[in-house]
N, C-alpha and C positions, 0 to 999 in steps of 0.2 A: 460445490466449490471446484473452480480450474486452477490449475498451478501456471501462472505467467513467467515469462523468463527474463530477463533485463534488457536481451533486443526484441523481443515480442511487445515489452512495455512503449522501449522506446518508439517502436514501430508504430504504433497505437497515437500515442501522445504529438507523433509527428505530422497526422492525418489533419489537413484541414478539416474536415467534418466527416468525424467517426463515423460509420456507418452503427458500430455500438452504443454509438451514446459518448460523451465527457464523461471519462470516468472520474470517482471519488478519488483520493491519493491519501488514502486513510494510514498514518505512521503511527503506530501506536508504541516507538521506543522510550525512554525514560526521557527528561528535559534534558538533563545533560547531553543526551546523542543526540537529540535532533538538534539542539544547538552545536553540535559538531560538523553536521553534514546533514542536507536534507534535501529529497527530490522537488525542483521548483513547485511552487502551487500544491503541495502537501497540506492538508491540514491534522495538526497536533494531535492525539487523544493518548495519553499514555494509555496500554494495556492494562492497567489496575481501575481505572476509570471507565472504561469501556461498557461496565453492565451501565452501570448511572446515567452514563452518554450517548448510551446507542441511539436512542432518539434524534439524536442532533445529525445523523447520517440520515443524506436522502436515500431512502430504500429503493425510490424510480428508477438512480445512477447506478451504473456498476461501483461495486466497490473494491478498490484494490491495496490489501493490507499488504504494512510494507512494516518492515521490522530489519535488525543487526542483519542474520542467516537466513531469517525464513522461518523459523518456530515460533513464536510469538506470535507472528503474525498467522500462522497455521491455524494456532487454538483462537484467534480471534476472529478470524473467517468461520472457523465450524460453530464459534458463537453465534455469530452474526443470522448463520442460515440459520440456526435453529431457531432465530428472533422472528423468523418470515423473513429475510432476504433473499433475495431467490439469480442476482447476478452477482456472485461475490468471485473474487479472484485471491490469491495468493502470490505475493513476491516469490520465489523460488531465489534465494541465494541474500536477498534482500539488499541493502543499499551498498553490501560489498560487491553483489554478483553487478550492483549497478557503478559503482565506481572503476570494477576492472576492467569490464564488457562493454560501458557505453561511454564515460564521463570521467578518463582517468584525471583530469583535473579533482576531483572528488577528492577530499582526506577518505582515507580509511582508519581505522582503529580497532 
């Protein structure tokens, strides 16, 4: 697993064609926060749901877990790889490090 930083993300996501790949935007917060605030083209999975779900992540794409700070999403990337993912990323500061660093338009909470 890499740690991503939120201009690194954005750096990535701004690339006509990645040379990585379209990454996943795997949010694994509660409903309530992702209904708060959520990175465009995010898809859902709360972290409690995650072993049940992991299936539903294409394993080919990188995957970039995004959570509150960055912990959630930590322990859901070292899941992920220990499922056989083998390009998994971590948000590092998570959708606050991304509302301050890149999209201060973004609520924070």
């Amino acid at each position: 697993m890499q740690n991503l930083t939120a201009p690194e993300l954005a750096a990535w996501l701004a690339e006509p064609a990645p040379a990585r790949g379209r990454p996943v935007l795997l949010d694994v917060r509660e409903d309530w926060e992702f209904q708060t605030c959520a990175l465009p083209g995010s898809v859902h999975m709360p972290m409690g749901s995650v072993p049940q779900r992991a299936a539903e992540v294409d394993e080919d794409a990188p995957v970039i877990c995004i959570c509150h700070h960055g912990m959630r999403s930590l322990h859901v990337a070292s899941f992920l790889e220990r499922q056989g993912f083998t390009d998994v990323y971590n948000l590092t500061g998570g959708v606050d490090a991304w509302a301050r660093q890149v999209d201060p338009q973004m609520p924070v909470y």
